[in-house]
N, C-alpha and C positions, 0 to 999 in steps of 0.2 A: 897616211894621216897620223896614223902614232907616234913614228916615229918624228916627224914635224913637232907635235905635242914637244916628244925630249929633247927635241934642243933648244926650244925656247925655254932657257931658265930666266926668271926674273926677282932670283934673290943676287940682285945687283941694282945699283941705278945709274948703269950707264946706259947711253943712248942707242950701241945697240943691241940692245935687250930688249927698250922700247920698241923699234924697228922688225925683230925678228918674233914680238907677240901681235903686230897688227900682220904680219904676213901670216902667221900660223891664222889670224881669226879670218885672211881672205883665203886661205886653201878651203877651210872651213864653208862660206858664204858662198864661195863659188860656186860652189856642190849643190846649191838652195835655190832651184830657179824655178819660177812659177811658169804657167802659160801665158802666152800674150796679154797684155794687161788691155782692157775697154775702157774706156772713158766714162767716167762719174757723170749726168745731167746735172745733179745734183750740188755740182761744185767742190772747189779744195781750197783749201788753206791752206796757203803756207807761209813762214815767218823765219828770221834770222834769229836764233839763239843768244842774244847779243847785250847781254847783262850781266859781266861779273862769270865767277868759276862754275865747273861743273854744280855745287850745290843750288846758289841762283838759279841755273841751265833748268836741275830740275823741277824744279819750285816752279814757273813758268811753264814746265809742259804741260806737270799736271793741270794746271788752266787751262792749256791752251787744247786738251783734247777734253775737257770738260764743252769749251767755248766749241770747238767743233760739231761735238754732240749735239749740243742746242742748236746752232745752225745746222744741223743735219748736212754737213759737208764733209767729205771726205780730209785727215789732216795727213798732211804733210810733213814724216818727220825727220829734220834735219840733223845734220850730222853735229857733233859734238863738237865744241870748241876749245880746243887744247891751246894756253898761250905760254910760248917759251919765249918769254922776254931776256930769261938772262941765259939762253943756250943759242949757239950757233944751229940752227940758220937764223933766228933771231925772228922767225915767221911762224903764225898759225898754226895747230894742225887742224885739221877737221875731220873727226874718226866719223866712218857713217853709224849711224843709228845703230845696228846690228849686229856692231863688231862686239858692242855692250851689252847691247839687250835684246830678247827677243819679240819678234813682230806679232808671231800668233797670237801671244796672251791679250793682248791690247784689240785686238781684231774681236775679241768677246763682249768688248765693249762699244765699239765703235770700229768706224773703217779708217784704216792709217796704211800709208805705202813709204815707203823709205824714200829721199829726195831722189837718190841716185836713179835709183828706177824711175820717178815720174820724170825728169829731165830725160833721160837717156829714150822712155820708150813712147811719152807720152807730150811732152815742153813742142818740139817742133811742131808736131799740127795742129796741135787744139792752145796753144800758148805761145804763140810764133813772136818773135822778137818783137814785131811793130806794134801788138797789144802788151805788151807785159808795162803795168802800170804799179808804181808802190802807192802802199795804204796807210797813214798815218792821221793822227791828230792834229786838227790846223794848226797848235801851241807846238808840236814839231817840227811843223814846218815854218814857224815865226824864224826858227836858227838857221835857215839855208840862204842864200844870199838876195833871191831875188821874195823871201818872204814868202812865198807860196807854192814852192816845191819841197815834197818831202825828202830832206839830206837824207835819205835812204843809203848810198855809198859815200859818205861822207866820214873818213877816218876810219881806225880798227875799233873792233871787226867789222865792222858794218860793209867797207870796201872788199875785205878779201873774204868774207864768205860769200859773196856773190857772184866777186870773181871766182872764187871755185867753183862754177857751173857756168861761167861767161853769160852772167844775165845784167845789163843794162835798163834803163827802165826809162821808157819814151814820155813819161809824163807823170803826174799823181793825183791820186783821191783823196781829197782832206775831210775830214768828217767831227763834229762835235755832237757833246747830247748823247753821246751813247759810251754805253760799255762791256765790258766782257761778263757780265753776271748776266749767262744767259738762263737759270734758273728763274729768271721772272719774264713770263709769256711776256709781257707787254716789250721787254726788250729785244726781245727775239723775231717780235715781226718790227720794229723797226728796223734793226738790219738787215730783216731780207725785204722791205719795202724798197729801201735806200740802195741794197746791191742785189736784186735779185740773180738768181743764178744764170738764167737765161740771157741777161745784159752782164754779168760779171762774174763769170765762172771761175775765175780763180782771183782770190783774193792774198796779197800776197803785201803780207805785213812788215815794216821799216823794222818793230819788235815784236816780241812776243806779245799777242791779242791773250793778257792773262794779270793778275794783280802778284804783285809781292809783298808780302812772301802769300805760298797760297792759302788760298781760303780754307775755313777748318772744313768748309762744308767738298771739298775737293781730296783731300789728305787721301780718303778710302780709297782714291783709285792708284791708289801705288801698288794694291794686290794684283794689278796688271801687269806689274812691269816686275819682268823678270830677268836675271842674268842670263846672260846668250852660253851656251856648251861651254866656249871656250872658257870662259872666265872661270865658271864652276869649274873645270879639270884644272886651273891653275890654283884655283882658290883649296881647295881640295888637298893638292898637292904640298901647298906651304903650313894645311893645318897637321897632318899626316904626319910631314917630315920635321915639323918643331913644336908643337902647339898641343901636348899632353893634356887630356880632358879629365874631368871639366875646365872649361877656360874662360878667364874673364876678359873683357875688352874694353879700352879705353881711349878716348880720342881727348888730344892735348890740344888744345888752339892756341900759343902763345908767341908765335911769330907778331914783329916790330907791328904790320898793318894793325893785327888784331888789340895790341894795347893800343893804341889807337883809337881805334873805332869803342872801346871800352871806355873808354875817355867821356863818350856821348851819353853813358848810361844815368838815368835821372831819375830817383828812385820815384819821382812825384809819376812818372808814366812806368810801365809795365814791359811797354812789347817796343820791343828793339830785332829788329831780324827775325829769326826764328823763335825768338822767346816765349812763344803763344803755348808750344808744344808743352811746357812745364809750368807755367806761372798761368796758362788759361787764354783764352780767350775772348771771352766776354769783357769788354771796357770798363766796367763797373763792377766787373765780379774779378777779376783777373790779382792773380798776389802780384804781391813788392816784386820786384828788379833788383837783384841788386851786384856791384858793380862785383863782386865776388864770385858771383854765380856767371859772369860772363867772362872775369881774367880771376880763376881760383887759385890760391896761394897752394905753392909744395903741399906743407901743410896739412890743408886741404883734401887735397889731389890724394894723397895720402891714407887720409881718414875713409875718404871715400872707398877707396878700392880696396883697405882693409875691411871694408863693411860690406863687400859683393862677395871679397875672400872668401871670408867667413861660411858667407850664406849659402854657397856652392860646395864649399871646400875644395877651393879651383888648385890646379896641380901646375899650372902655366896663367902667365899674363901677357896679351897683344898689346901693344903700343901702337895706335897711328898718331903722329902730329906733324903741323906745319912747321915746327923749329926743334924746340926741345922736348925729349923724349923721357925728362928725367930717369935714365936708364941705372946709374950710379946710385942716386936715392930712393928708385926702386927695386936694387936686387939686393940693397942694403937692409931694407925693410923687411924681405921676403925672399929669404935667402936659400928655403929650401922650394921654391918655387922658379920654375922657366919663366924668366921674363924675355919676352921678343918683338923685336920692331923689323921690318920688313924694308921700309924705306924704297918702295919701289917707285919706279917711272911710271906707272899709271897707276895713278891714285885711288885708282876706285877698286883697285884690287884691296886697299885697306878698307873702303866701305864695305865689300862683299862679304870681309872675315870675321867685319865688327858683327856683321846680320847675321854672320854664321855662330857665335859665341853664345855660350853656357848663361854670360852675365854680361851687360854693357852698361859702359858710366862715361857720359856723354857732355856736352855743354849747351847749356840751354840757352844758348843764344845763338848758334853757329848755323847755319844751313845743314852743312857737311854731316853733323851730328842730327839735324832733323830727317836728313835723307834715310840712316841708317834706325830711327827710331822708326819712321812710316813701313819700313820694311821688316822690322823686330814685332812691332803692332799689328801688321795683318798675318804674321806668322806665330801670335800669342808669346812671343819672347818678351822677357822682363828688361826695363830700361829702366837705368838710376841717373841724374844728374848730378854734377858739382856742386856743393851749398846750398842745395836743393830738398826740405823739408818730403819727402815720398811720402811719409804717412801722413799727411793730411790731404783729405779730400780735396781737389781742385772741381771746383765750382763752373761751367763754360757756356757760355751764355752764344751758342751759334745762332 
């Protein structure tokens, strides 16, 4: 096993490096086998991950094992969806659930089995092909051709995560009037009126049964979810060997998509993506937006991470971003400091080091950056954002 550990280095990003840390996390997993699994009465959920990058991905669980709770069903949770659009094979990946995170913490909350196992030990008898039905909103199903089927495999990913478990779907549930806040009793017996368990024991959703981005009232269960062994021995290893403490972290979002989508930001509303995290969320109590604090100038970027400096007296600086790394303008700035970018093939290896960092300065609009605040926040760690006012009190009207 250790030795496994040592030859997957992942201070590269080539592909396979990728390949040789999902094999170190199945030596790993294999090792982890439970007893025969029993069948839930009680029903499962399950749902295609199928909105946008890992950040959305998690934004969405969290609902969707909130949404489980309330239904008292067991969830269902799928594997990750990696898209390499611009890398040969030019197809999906789908990590399972485990290879990232671990299952027991979540099991404190609620009952969740990884997909792999419910297919593998559980799909043929109690979920046999001729019942497997998708579940969608009939405004879903207006876009399928015959108007009232849910396009459930209709495009990526929607097609090939399903095909990764060879599940077809003989028919569909349309359903309106309802929704995933199952915090309010009255919602909650409408959908077990409408599906009860006994007539529809597996419910198995076109999308994530969850809002976006999540509800504040959802955030706190990210203290469930924790990095799986492997990740921590990798993560571990890259702060060890380059990342002299204290250390500040910083996530750049300035990739082409992202000016873009900054492009939308309209000071007269607040919440754009994950913006709630810094600017509030109450609609009426929530600060300004502003198009700075979602695409922050050098500048900026600059001031900012001079002002975490400071407050640590950081000895090293992380670098995650989707393009530029201002690596150049930052060891210009801060020259008797390590600056380090990591640039790896799985991305969440940079989430796990920002969680793990002395100081993070983050963007208050990104997903990506939310992921690593919810996880800085149930571990009591400090987060700053870009153009982002910290000392004033935010006001949140949940």
């Amino acid at each position: 096993m250790a030795s496994a550990g040592r030859t997957c280095s992942l201070f590269c990003s080539s592909s396979c490096c990728f390949l040789a840390f999902l094999c170190f996390q199945l030596v790993i997993n294999t090792g982890v086998s439970g007893s025969e699994l029993q069948w839930d009465e009680r029903g499962y959920i399950l749902y295609c991950p199928c909105m946008g990058r890992f950040g959305n991905q998690a934004d969405h669980f969290l609902g969707a094992l909130q949404f489980a709770k309330g239904l008292d069903r067991t969830l269902v949770l799928p594997p990750w969806i990696v898209y390499r659009h611009r890398k040969p094979p030019y197809t999906n990946l789908h990590v399972p659930f485990k290879d990232w995170f671990q299952v027991e913490p979540l099991q404190e909350f609620h009952r969740v089995l990884p997909m792999e196992d419910f297919m593998d030990q559980l799909a043929s008898e109690h979920w046999p092909p001729e019942h497997r039905k998708s579940f969608c909103f009939k405004m879903a199903a207006s876009r399928s051709a015959d108007k009232s089927t849910c396009p459930a495999k209709e495009g990526n990913p929607f097609g090939p995560f399903w095909d990764n478990f060879s599940v077809n779907f003989v028919g569909s549930e349309l359903y309106e009037g309802l929704s995933y806040t199952t915090q309010d009793s009255n919602m909650v017996n409408k959908w077990q009126k409408k599906y009860p368990p006994a007539q529809f024991p597996v419910l198995a959703f076109m999308g994530a049964p969850a809002n976006f981005p999540v509800l504040p009232q959802n955030i706190d269960l990210h203290r469930y979810l924790h990095w799986s062994d492997g990740m921590m021995a990798e993560v571990t290893q890259v702060i060890d060997q380059n990342l002299p403490r204290p250390y500040v972290g910083i996530h750049l979002r300035n990739g082409n998509d992202w000016v873009n989508a900054c492009e939308h930001v309209d000071e007269s509303r607040s919440h754009l993506f994950a913006s709630g995290q810094c600017v509030g969320y109450g609609r009426n109590t929530a600060k300004t937006l502003t198009k700075e604090m979602c695409l922050p100038s050098k500048k900026e970027v600059l001031k900012a991470v001079k002002k975490a400096v400071k407050k640590i007296k950081a000895k090293s600086i992380f670098v995650a971003t989707d393009n530029d790394a201002m690596l150049p303008e930052l060891r210009k700035e801060f020259k008797k400091l390590t600056v380090f970018q990591l640039n790896p093939e799985v991305p969440q290896l940079d989430l796990a080091i920002l969680g793990q960092a002395d100081h993070f300065v983050g963007n208050c609009v990104s997903t990506f950056t939310a992921f690593v605040t919810r996880e800085r926040k149930a571990a009591n760690k400090p987060t700053m954002f870009f153009a982002f006012n910290q000392d004033k009190k935010i006001k949140e009207e949940l």
